[in-house]
MMTF fields as JSON, N, C-alpha, C and O atoms, coordinates in Angstrom:
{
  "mmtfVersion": "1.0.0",
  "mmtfProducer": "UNKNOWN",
  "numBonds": 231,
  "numAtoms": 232,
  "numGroups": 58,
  "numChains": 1,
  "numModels": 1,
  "chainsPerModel": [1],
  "groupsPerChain": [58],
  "chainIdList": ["A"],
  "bondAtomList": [4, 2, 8, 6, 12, 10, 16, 14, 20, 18, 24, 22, 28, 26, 32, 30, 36, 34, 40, 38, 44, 42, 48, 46, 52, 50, 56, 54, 60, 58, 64, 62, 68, 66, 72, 70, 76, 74, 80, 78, 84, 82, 88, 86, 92, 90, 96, 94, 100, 98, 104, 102, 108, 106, 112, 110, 116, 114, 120, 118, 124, 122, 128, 126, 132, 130, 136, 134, 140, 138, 144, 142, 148, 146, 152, 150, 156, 154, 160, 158, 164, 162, 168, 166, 172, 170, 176, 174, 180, 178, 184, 182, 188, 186, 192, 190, 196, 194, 200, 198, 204, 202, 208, 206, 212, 210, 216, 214, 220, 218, 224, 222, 228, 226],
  "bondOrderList": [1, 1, 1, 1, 1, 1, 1, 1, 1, 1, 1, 1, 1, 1, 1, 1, 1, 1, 1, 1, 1, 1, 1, 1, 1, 1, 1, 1, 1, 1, 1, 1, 1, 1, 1, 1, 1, 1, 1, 1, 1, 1, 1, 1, 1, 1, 1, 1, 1, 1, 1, 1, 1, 1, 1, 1, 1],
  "groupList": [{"groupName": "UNK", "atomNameList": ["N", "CA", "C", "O"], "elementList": ["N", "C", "C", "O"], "formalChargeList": [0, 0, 0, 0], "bondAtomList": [1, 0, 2, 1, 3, 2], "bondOrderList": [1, 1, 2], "singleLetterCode": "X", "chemCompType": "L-PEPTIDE LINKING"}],
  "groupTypeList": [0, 0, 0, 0, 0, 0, 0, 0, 0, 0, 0, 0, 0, 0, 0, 0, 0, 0, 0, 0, 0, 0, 0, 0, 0, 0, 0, 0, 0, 0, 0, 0, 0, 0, 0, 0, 0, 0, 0, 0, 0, 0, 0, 0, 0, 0, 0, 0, 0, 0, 0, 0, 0, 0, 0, 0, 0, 0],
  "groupIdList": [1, 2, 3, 4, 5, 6, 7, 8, 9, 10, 11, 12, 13, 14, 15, 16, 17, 18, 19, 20, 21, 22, 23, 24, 25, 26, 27, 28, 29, 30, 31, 32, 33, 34, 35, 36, 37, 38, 39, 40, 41, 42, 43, 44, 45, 46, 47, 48, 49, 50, 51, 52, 53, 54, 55, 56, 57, 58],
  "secStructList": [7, 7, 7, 1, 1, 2, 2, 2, 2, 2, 1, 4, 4, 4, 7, 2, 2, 2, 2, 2, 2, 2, 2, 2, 2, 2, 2, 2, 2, 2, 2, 2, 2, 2, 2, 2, 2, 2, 2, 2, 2, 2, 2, 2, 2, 2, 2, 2, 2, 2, 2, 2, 2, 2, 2, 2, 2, 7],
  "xCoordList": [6.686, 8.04, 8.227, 7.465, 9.43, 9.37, 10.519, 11.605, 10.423, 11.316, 12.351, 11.831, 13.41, 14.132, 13.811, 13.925, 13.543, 13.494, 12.153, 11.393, 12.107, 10.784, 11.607, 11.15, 12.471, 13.226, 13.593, 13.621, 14.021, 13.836, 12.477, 12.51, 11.246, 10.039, 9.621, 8.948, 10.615, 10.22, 10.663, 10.181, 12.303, 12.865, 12.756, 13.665, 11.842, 11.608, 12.638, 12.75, 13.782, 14.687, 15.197, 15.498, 15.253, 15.894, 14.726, 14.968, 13.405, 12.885, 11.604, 10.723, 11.718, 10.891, 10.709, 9.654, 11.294, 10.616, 9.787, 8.798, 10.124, 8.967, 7.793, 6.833, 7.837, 6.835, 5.537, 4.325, 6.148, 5.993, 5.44, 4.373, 5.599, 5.396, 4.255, 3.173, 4.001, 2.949, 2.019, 0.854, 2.173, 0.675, 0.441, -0.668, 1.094, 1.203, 0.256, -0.781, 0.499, -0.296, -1.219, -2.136, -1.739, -2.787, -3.908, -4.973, -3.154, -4.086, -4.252, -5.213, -3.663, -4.13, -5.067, -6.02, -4.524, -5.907, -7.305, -8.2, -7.239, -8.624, -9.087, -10.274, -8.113, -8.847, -9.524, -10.53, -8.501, -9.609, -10.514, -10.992, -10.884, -11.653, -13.028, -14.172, -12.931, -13.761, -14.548, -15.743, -12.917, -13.202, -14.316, -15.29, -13.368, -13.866, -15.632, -16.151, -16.026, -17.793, -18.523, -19.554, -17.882, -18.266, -18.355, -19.367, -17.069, -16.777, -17.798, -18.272, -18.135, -18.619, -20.161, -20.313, -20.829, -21.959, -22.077, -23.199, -21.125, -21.294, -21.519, -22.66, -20.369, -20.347, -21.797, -22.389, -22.034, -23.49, -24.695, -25.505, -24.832, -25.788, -25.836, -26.884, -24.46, -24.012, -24.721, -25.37, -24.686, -24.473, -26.145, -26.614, -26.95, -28.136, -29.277, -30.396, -28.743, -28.847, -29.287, -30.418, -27.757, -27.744, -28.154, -28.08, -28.537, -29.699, -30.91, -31.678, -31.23, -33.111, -33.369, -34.448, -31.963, -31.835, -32.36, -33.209, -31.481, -30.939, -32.953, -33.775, -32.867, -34.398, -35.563, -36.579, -35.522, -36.767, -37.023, -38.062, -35.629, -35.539, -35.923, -36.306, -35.912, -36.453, -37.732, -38.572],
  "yCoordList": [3.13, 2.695, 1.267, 0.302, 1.41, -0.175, -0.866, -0.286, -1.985, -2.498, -3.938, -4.968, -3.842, -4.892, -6.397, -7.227, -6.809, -7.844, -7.648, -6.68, -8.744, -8.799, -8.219, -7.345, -8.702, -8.107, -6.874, -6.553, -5.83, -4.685, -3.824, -2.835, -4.759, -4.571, -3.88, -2.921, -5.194, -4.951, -3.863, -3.189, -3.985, -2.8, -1.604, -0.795, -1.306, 0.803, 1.205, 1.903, 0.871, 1.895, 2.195, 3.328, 1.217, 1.802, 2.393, 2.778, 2.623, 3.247, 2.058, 2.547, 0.375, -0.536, -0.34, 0.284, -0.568, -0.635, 0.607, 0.486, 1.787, 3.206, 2.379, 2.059, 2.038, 2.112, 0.675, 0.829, -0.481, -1.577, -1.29, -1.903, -0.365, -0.704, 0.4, -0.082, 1.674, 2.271, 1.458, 1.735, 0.583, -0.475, -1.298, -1.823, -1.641, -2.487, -1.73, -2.316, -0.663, -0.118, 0.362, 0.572, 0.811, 1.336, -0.004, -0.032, -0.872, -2.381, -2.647, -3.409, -2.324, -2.606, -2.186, -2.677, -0.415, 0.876, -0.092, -0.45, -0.362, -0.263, -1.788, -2.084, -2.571, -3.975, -3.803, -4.279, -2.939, -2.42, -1.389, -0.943, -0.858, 0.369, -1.006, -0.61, -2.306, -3.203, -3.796, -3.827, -4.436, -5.271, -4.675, -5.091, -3.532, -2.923, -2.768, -2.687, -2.77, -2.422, -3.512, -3.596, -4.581, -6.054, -6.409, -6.812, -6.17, -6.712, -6.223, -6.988, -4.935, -3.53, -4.577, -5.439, -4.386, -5.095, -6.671, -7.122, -7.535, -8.892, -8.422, -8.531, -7.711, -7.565, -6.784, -7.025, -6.08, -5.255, -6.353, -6.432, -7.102, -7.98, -8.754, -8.996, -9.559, -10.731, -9.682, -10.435, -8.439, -7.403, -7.403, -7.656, -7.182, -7.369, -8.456, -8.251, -9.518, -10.827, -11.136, -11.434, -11.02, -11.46, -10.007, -10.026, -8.898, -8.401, -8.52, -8.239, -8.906, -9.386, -10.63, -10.83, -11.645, -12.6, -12.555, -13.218, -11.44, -11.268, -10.638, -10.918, -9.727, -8.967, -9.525, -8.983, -11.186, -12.06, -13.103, -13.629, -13.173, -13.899, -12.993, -13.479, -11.693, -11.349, -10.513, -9.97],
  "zCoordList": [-14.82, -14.542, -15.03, -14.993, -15.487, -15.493, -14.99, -15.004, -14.565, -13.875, -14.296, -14.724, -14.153, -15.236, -14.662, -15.564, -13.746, -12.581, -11.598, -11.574, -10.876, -10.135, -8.651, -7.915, -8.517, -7.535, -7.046, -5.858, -8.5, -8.869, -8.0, -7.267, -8.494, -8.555, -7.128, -6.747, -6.422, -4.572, -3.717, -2.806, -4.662, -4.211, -4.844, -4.657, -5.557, -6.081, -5.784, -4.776, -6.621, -6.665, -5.183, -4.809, -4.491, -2.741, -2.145, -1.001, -2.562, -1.702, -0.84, -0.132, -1.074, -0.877, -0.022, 0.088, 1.039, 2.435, 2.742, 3.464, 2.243, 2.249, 1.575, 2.277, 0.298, 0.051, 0.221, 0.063, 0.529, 1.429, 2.193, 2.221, 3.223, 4.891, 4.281, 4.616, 3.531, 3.651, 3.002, 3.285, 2.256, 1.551, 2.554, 2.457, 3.547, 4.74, 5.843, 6.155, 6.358, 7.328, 6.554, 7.348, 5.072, 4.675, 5.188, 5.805, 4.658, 4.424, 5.687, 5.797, 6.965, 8.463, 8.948, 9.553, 8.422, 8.632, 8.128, 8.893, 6.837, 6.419, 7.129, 7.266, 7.495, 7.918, 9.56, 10.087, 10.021, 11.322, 11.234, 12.277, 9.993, 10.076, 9.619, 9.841, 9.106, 8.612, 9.872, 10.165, 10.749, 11.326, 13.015, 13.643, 13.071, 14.158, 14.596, 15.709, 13.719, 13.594, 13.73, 14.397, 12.949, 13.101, 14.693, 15.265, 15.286, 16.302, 17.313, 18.153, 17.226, 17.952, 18.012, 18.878, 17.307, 16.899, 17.03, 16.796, 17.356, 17.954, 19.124, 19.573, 19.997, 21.289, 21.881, 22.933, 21.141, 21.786, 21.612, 22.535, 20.606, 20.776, 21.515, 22.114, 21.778, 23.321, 24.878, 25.604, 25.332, 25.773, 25.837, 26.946, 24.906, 24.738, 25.087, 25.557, 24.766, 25.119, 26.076, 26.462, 26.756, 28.477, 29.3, 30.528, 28.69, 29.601, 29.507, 30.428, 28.502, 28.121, 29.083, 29.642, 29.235, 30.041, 31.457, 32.053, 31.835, 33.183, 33.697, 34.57, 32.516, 33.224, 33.159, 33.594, 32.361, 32.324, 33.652, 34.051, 34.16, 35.475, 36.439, 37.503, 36.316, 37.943, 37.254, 37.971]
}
């Protein structure tokens, strides 16, 4: 396709915001499908931690 303007560009023909908001939530999907595991795996090690902690004191 080509488009006469950059403006053009944003708006696809009337259909921008369709196709905007789906590169928008794709790019959310995949940043929590990233972030989520990371997070998963800080928290279990903190989790880990302070029970190796907890079970060296008594």
């Amino acid at each position: 396709m080509n488009f006469a303007s950059l403006s053009d560009f944003f708006a696809m023909g009337h259909h921008g915001l369709y196709v905007w908001s789906a590169y928008g939530v794709c790019l959310l999907v995949l940043a929590v499908n990233v972030a989520a595991p990371v997070l998963a795996r800080r928290r279990y090690l903190q989790e880990e931690a302070r029970r190796l902690r907890r079970e060296s004191k008594s």
